[in-house]
C-alpha positions as CSV (number, residue, x, y, z in Angstrom):
1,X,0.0,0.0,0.0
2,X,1.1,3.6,-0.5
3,X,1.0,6.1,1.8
4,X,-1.0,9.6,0.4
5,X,-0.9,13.3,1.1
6,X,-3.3,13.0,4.0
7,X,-1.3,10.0,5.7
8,X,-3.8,7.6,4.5
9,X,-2.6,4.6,2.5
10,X,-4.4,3.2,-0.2
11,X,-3.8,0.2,-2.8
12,X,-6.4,-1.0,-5.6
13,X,-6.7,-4.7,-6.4
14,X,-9.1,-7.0,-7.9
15,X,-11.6,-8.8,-5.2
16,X,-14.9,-10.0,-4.8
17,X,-17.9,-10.1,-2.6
18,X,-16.9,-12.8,0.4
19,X,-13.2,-12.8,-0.6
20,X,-11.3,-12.7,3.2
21,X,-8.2,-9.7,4.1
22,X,-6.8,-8.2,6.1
23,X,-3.8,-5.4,6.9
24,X,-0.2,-6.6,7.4
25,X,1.6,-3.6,9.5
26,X,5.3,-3.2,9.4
27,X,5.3,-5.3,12.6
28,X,4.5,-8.4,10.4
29,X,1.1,-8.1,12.5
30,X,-1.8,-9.1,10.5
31,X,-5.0,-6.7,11.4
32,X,-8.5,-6.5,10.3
33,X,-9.7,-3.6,8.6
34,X,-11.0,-0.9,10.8
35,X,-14.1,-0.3,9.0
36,X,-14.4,-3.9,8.0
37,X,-17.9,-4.6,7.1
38,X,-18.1,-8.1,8.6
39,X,-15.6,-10.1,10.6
40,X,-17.2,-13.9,9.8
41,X,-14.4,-15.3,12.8
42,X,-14.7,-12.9,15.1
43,X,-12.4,-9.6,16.1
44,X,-9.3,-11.2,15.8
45,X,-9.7,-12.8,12.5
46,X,-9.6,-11.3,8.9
47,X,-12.5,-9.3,7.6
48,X,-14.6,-9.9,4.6
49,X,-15.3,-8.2,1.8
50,X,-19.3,-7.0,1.4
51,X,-20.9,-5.6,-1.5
52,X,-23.7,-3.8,-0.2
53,X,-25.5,-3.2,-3.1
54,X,-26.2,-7.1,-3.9
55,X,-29.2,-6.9,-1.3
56,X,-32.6,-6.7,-3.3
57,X,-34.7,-4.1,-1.0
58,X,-38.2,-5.7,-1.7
59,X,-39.7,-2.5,0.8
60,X,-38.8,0.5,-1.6
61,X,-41.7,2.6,-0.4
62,X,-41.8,2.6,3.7
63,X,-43.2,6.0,4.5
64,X,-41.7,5.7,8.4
65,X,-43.4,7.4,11.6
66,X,-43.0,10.9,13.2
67,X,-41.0,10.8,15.9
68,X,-43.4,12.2,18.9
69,X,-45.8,9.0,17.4
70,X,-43.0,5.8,18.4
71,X,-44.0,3.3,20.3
72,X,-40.6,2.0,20.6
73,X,-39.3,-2.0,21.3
74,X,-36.0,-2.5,23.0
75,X,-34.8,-5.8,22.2
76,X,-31.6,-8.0,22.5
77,X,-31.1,-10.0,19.0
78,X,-29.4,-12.5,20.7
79,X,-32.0,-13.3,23.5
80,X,-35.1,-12.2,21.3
81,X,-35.5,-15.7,20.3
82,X,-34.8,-19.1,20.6
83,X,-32.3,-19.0,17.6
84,X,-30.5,-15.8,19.0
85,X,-30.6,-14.6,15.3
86,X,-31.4,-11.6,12.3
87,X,-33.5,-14.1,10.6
88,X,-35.2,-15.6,14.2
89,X,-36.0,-12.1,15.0
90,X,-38.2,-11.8,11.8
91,X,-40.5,-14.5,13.4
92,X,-41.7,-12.6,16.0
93,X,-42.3,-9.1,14.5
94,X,-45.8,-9.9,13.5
95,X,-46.5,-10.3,17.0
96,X,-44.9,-7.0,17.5
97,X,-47.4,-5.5,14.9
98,X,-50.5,-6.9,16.8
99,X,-49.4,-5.4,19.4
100,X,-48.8,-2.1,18.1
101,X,-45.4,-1.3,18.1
102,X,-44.1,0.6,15.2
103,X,-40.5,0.8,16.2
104,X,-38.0,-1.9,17.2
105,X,-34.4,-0.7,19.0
106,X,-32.2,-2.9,18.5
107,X,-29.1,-3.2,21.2
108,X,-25.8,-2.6,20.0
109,X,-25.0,-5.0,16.9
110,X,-21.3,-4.0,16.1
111,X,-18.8,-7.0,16.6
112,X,-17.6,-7.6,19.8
113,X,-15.2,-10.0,21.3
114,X,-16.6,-14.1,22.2
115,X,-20.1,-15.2,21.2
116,X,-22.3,-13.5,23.9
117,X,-22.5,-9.7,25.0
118,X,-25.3,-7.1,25.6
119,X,-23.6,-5.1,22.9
120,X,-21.7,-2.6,24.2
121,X,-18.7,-4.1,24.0
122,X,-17.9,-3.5,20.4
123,X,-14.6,-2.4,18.4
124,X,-15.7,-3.4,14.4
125,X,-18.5,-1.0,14.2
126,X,-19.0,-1.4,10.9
127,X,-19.1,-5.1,11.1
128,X,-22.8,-6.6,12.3
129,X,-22.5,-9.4,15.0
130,X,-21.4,-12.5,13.0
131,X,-22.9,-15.0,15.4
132,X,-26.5,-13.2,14.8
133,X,-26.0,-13.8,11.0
134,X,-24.9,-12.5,8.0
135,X,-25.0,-8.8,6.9
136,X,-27.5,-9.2,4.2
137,X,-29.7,-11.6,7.0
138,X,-29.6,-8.1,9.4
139,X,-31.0,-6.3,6.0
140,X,-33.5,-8.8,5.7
141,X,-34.9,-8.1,9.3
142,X,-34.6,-4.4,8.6
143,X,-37.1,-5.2,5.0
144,X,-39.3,-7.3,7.0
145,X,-39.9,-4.9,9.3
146,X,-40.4,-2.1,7.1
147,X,-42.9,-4.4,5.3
148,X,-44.9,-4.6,8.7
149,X,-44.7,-0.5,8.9
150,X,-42.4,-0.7,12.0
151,X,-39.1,1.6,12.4
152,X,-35.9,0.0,13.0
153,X,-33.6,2.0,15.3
154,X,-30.1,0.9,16.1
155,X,-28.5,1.4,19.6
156,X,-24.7,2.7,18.6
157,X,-22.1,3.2,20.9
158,X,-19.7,6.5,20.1
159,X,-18.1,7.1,23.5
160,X,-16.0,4.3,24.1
161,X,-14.1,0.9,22.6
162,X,-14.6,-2.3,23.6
163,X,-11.7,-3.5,25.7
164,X,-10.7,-6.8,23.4
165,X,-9.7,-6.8,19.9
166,X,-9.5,-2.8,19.7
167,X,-6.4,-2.4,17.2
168,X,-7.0,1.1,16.2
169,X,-3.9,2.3,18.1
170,X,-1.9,0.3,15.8
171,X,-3.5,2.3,12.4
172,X,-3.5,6.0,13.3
173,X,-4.3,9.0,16.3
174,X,-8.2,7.3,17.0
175,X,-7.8,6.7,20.5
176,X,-7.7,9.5,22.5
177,X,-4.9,10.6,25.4
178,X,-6.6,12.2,28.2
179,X,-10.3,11.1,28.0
180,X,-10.9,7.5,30.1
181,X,-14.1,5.4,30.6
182,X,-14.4,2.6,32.2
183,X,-15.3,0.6,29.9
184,X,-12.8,0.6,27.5
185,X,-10.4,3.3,25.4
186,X,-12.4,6.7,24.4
187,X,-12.6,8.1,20.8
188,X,-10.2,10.6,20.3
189,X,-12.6,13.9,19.2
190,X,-10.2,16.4,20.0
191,X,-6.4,15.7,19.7
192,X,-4.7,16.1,16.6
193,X,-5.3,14.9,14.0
194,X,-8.1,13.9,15.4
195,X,-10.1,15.0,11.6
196,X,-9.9,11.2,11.0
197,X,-11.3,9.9,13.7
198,X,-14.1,12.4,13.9
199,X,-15.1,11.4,10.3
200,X,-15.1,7.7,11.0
201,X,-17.6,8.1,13.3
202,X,-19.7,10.4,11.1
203,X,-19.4,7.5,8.6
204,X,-20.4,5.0,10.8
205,X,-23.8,7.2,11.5
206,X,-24.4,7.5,8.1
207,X,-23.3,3.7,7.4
208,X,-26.2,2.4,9.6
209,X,-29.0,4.6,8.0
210,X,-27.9,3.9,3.8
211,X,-26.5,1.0,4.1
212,X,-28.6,-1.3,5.9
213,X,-31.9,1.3,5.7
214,X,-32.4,1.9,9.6
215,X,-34.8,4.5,10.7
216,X,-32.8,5.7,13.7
217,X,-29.6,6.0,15.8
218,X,-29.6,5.6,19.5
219,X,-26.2,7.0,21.0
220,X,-25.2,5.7,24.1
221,X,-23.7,7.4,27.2
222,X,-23.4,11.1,25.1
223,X,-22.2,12.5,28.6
224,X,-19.1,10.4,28.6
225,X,-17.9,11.6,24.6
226,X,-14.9,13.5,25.5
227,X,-14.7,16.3,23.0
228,X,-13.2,19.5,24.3
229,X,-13.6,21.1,20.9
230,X,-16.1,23.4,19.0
231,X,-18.5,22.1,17.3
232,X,-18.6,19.1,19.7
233,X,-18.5,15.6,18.2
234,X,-22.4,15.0,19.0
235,X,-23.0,18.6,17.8
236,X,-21.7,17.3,14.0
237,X,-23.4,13.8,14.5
238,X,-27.0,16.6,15.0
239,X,-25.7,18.2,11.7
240,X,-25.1,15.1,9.9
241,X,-28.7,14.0,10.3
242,X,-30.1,17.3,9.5
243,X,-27.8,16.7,5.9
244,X,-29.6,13.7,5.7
245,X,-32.8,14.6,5.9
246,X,-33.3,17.2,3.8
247,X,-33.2,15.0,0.9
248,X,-34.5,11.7,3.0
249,X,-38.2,10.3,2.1
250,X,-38.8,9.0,5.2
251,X,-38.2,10.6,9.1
252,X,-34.4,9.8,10.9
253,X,-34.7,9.6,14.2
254,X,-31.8,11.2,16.8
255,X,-32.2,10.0,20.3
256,X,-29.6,10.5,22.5
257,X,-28.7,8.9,26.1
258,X,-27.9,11.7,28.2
259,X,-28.4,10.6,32.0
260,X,-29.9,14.0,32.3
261,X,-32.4,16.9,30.5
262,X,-30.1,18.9,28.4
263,X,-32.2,21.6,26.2
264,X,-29.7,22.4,24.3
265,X,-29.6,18.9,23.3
266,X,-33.3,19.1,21.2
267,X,-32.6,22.4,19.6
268,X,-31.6,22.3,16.1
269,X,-28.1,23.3,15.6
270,X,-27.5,26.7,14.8
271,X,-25.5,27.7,12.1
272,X,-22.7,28.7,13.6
273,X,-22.7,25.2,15.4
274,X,-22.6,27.3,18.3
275,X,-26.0,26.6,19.9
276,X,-28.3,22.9,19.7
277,X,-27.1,19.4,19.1
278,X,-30.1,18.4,16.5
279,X,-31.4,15.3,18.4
280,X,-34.9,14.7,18.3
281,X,-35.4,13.0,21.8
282,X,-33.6,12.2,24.8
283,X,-33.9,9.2,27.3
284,X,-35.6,10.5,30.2
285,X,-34.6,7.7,32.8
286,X,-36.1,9.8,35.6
287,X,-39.6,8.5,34.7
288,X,-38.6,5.1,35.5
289,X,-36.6,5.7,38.9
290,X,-40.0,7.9,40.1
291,X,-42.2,5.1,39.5
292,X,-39.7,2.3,41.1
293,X,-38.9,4.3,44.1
294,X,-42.4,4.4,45.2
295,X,-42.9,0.4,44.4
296,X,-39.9,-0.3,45.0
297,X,-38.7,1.6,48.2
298,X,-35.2,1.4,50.1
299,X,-33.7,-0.5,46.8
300,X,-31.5,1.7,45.0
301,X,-31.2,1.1,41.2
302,X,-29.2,4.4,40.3
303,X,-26.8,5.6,42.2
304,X,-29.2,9.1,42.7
305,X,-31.4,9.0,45.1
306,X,-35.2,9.3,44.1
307,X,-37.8,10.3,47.1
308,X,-41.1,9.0,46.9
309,X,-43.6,11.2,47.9
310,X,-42.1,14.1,45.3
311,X,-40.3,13.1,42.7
312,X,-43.3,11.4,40.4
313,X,-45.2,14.8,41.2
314,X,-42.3,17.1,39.8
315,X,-41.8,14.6,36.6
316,X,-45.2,14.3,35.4
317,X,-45.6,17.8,35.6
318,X,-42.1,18.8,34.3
319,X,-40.5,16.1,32.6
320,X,-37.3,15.7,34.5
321,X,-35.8,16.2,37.6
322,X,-32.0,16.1,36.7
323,X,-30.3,18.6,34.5
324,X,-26.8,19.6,32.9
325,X,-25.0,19.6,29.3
326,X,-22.2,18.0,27.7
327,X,-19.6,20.5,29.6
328,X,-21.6,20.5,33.3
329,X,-22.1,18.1,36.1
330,X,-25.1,16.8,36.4
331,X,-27.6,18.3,38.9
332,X,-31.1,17.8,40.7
333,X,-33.3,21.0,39.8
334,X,-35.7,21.7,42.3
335,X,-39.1,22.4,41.3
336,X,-39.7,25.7,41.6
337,X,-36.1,26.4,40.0
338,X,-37.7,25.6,36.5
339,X,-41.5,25.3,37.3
340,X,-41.9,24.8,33.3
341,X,-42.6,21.7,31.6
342,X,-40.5,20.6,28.6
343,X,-42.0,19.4,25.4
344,X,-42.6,15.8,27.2
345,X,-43.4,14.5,23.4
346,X,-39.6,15.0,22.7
347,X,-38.7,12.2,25.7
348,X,-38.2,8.7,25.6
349,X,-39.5,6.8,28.7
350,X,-39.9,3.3,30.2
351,X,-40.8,1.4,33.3
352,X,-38.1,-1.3,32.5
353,X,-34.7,-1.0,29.9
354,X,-31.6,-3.7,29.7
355,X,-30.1,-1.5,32.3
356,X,-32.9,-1.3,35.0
357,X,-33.7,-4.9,34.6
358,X,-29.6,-6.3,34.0
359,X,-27.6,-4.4,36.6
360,X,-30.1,-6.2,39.5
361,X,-28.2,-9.5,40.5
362,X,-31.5,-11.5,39.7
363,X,-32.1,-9.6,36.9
364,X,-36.0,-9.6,38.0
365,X,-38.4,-7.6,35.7
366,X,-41.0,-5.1,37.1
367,X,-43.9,-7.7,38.0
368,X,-41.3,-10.0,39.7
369,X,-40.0,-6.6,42.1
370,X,-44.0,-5.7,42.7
371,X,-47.0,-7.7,41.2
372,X,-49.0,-8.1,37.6
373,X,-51.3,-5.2,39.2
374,X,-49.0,-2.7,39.8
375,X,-46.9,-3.5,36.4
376,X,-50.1,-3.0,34.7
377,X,-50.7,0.1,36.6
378,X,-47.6,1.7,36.1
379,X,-47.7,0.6,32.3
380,X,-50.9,2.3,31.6
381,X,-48.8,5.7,33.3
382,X,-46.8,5.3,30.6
383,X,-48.5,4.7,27.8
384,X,-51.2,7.5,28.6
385,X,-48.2,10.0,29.2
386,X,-47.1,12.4,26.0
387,X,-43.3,11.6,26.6
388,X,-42.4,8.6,23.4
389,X,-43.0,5.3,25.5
390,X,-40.7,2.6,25.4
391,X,-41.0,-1.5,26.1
392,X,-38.4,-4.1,26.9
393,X,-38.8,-7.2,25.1
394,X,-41.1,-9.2,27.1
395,X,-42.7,-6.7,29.1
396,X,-45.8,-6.9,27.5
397,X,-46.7,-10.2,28.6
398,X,-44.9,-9.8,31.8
399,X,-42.6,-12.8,31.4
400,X,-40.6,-14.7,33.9
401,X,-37.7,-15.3,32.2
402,X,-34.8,-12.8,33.7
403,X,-32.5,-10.2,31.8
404,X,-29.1,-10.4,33.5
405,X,-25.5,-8.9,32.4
406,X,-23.2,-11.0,30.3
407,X,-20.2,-10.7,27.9
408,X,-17.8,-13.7,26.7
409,X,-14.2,-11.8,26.7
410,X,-11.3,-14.8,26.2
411,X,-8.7,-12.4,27.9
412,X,-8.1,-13.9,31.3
413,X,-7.7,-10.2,33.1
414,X,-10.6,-8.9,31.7
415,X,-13.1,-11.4,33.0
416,X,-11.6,-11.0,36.1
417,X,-12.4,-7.5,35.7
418,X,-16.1,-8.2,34.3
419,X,-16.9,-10.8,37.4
420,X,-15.6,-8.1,39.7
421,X,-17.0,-5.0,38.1
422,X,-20.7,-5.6,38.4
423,X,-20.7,-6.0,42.4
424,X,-17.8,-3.1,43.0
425,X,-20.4,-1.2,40.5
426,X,-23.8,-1.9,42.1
427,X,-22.2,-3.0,46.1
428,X,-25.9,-1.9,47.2
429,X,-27.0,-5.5,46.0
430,X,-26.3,-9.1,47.5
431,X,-24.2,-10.7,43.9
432,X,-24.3,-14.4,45.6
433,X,-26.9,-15.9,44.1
434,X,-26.5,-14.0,40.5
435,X,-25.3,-16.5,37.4
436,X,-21.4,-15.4,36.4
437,X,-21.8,-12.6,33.9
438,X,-19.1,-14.6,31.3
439,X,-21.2,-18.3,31.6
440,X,-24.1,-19.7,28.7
441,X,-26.6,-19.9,31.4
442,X,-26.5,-16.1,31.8
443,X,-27.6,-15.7,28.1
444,X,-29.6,-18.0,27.9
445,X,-31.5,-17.5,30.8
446,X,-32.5,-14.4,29.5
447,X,-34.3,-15.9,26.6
448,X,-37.7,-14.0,26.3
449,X,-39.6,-17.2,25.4
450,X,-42.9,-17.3,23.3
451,X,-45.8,-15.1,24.3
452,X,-48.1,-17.4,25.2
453,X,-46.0,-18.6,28.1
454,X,-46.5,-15.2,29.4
455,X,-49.7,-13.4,31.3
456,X,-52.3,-13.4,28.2
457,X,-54.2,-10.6,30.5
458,X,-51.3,-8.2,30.4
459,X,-50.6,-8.6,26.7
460,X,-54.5,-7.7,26.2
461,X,-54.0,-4.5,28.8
462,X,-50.6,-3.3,26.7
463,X,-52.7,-3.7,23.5
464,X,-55.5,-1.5,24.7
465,X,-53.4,0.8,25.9
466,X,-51.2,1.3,23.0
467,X,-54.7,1.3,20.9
468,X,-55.6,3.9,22.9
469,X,-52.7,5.9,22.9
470,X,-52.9,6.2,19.4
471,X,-56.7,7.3,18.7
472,X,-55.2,10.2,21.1
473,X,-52.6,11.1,19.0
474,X,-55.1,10.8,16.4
475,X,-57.6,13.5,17.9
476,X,-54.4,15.9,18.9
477,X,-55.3,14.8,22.6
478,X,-52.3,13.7,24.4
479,X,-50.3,16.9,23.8
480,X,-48.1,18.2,27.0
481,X,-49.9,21.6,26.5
482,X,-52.9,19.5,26.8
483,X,-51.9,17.8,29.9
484,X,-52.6,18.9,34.0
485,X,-50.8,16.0,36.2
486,X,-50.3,15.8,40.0
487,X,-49.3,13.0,42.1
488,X,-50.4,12.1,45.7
489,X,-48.8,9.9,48.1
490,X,-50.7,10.0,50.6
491,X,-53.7,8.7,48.3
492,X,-51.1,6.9,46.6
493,X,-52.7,7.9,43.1
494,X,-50.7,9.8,39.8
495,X,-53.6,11.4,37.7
496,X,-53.3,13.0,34.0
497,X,-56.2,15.1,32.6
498,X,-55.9,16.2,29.1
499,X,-58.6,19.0,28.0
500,X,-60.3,19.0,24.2
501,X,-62.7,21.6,24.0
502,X,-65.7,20.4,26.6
503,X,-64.6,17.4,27.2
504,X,-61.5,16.1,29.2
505,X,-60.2,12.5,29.3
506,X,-58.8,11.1,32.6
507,X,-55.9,9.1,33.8
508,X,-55.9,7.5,37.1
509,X,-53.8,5.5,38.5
510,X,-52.8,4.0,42.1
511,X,-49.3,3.5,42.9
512,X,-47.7,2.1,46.0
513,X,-45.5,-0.9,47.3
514,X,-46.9,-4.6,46.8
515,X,-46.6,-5.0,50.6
516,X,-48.3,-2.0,51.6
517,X,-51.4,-1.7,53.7
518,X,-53.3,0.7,50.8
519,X,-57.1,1.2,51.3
520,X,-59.4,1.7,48.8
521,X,-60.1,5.6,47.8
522,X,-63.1,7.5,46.5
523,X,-62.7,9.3,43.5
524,X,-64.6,11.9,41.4
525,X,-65.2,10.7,37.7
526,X,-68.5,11.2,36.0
527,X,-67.8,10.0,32.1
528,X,-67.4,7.0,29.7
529,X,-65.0,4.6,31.3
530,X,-62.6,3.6,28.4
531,X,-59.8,1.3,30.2
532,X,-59.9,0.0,34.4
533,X,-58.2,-2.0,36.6
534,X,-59.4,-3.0,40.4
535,X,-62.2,0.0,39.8
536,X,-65.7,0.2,40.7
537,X,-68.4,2.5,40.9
538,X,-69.9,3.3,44.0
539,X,-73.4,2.2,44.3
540,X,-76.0,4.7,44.8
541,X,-73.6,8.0,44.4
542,X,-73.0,8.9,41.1
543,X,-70.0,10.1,39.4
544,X,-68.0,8.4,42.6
545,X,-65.8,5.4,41.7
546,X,-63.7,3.1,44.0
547,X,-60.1,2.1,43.5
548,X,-58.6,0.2,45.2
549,X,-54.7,-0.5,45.5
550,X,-53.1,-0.6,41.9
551,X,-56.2,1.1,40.4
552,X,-56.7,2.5,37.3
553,X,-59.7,4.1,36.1
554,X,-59.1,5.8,32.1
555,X,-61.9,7.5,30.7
556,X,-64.1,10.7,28.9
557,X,-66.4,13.5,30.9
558,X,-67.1,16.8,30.4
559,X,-64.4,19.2,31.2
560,X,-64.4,20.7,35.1
């Protein structure tokens, strides 16, 4: 190869589609390519040569689905199915449709070292998982789905290396000096000539939505991308999307992981790159510790601290409760520090993600912390709210089968460090009884299993739900200028009212521990009942109904 003007070397040869490579350095070390396109024995071995445009797209006309209008499915390719596979995952997305979905997120896919990881671990990130299947088998998932009218959006991971079978040291300045994670070696955004490594990353954006026809990136962790220049590396990633659509047919979705509420984070960017970051939603994980602090009270699954009796009040009617940026600290911002609500339709919430359920040593899901009633409960607060709601695989039918944490590293240190890492990470739990992280059973433990091995009643409830949420949308109802929400612990209830003209519809709901003492509680509603659970009327008073613990009563009346 010869080296060019830029530093870059380059050599033309004649090769086909499947043909194997990789780089000889002046070491003698043989290396595969850093933007391999698939690595068919793993991150060590030699890459393979992809023509993308063999694929046949039969789905040429998939109109997509506005952003603020996701119902978004989190799912693990690997543990979606049986088969653990692109092709097993195409199976099940009818089931998906039923349900209403129209989005699936898929966890990180990039190759990553040994044949079972969440994800997150990846260093070929232009290289789908081999042990999922081929590269054209992951474009067949991505038609099918589009043939069912669901999204695809692909959880991508720009702040950090996986910590086995990273060789981009050996090829150029990629890995930066003076940022760190934990996790592995950090991007390097802003060291010179750190132009390269900037633009690989900007490829790989671009790479996921062109070449393989995703709807959506999902960026991981954007608080830990160093970047200490202007515009910031998530600031160009905003840009690059907004290039992208103004010529795309269909809408790209941006949604960043943040740990926090950062304004400037939704705003388009400016064009002096100065101002906004172009996303078009952020995780709002504060939605999901409010609700599991008052069912799940005294055990800690963040390491902020959530309260109770205030924190669901302050969300529901603002949005968040912790703020910052990319160059700030996080912080808690009390409520009458920014009394205003965001635009909650620009939030992406949950009761359960791979984190919430996989860093607990039991990896339990919500029903298994609390009951089927107060999972139901908390769903329908979700799926009634105007932030973009969000499932885990296997939620809807409340299954038993567990989520837990594992990775298959060969390195001898590093699954030292992985067996470790987990209880010097979350000490608050008792790790004793948890499955090793690096063993089959973890993975395969986690295994979803078929639906009708699930509760059939809470499938029905997230189907209504969803149903319902969508003729909403459809009548311009669920709007956060639309909404007036309040929380009470000492009634233990959350209630939404959204106003139309004379009418208003109502959300009620009753949250509390499993193992609490709740009594029943009286509560005004005169209207078409439209969803309930554990909710009666009172006999002989009118407009009075009764709910008891884990209540929910949805439903129409005249405005008050």
């Amino acid at each position: 190869m010869e080296r060019q003007a830029d530093g870059f070397f380059e050599s033309k040869a004649a090769a086909q589609s499947g043909e194997l490579y990789s780089f000889e350095l002046p070491n003698g070390q043989h290396r595969p390519d850093p933007a391999s396109r698939f690595q068919p024995e793993g991150v060590h071995g030699p890459s393979q040569l992809v023509d993308d445009r063999q694929y046949q797209w039969e789905c040429q006309s998939f109109a997509g689905t506005a952003t603020a209008n996701l119902v978004i499915y989190e799912l693990h390719i690997g543990t979606f199915t049986k088969a653990g596979t692109y092709e097993g995952a195409i199976g099940r997305l009818d089931e998906l449709v039923a349900l209403g979905i129209n989005a699936i997120e898929l966890m990180p896919l990039a190759q990553a070292a040994g044949r079972r990881n969440w994800g997150y671990d990846g260093v070929n990130l232009f290289a789908p998982n081999h042990h999922y299947g081929t590269a054209d088998q992951l474009r067949q998932l991505v038609d099918a789905a589009h043939q069912r009218g669901l999204s695809v959006i692909h959880d991508v991971i720009y702040n950090h290396f996986g910590a086995e079978g990273n060789y981009l040291h050996e090829f150029g300045g990629y890995i930066s000096k003076h940022h760190k994670t934990p996790w592995g070696d950090a991007p390097n955004f802003d060291e010179a000539p750190c132009r390269p490594a900037r633009d690989w990353i900007l490829a790989n954006a671009i790479y996921w939505l062109e070449s393989f026809q995703m709807d959506g990136l999902r960026l991981d962790a954007l608080h830990c991308m160093g970047d200490t220049s202007s515009p910031h590396i998530v600031t160009e990633i905003g840009q690059t999307f907004a290039d992208l659509r103004s010529t795309a047919t269909r809408p790209y979705h941006l949604i960043a992981e943040s740990n926090i509420y950062d304004e400037e984070l939704i705003k388009e960017v400016s064009k002096s790159g100065d101002t906004g970051h172009g996303f078009d939603a952020i995780w709002c994980d504060d939605f999901l510790h409010s609700v599991s602090a008052i069912v799940r009270p005294g055990e800690h699954m963040s390491c902020r601290q959530y309260d109770p009796k205030d924190d669901l009040h302050t969300l529901l009617q603002r949005g968040y409760l912790f703020a910052g940026s990319l160059h700030a600290e996080p912080q808690r911002v009390p409520p009458e520090a920014d009394p205003q609500s965001v635009a909650l339709e620009k939030l992406v919430v949950s009761i359960q993600n791979h984190d919430f359920i996989g860093n607990h040593p039991a990896g339990l899901r919500f029903h298994q912390h609390s009951s089927l009633e107060l999972h139901r409960a908390a769903a329908a607060l979700m799926l009634t709210y105007p932030a973009i709601p969000m499932l885990f695989m296997g939620e809807e039918f409340a299954t038993d089968s567990p989520f837990y944490f594992f990775s298959d590293f060969n390195d001898g240190h590093l699954r030292t460090a992985v067996e470790e890492g987990r209880r010097r990470e979350y000490p608050q739990h008792d790790w004793s009884n948890s499955p090793s992280p690096l063993s089959v059973a973890a993975v395969n433990k986690s295994r979803i299993g078929p639906a009708s091995e699930g509760d059939l009643q809470t499938r029905l409830w997230y189907r209504q739900l969803i149903q319902l949420r969508q003729s909403w949308q459809t009548q311009n109802l669920l709007t956060s200028a639309n909404l007036k929400a309040n929380w009470s612990a000492e009634d233990s209830l959350a209630k939404m009212t959204y106003q139309l003209g004379e009418q208003e519809a109502v959300v009620m709901v009753r949250l509390h521990p499993a193992d609490a003492n709740i009594k029943d509680l009286t509560v005004a509603f005169d209207g078409e009942v439209l969803l309930k659970q554990n909710g009666s009327a009172v006999s002989g008073h009118a407009g009075q109904w009764n709910l008891e613990p884990a209540g929910v009563l949805i439903g129409i009346q005249a405005a008050r």
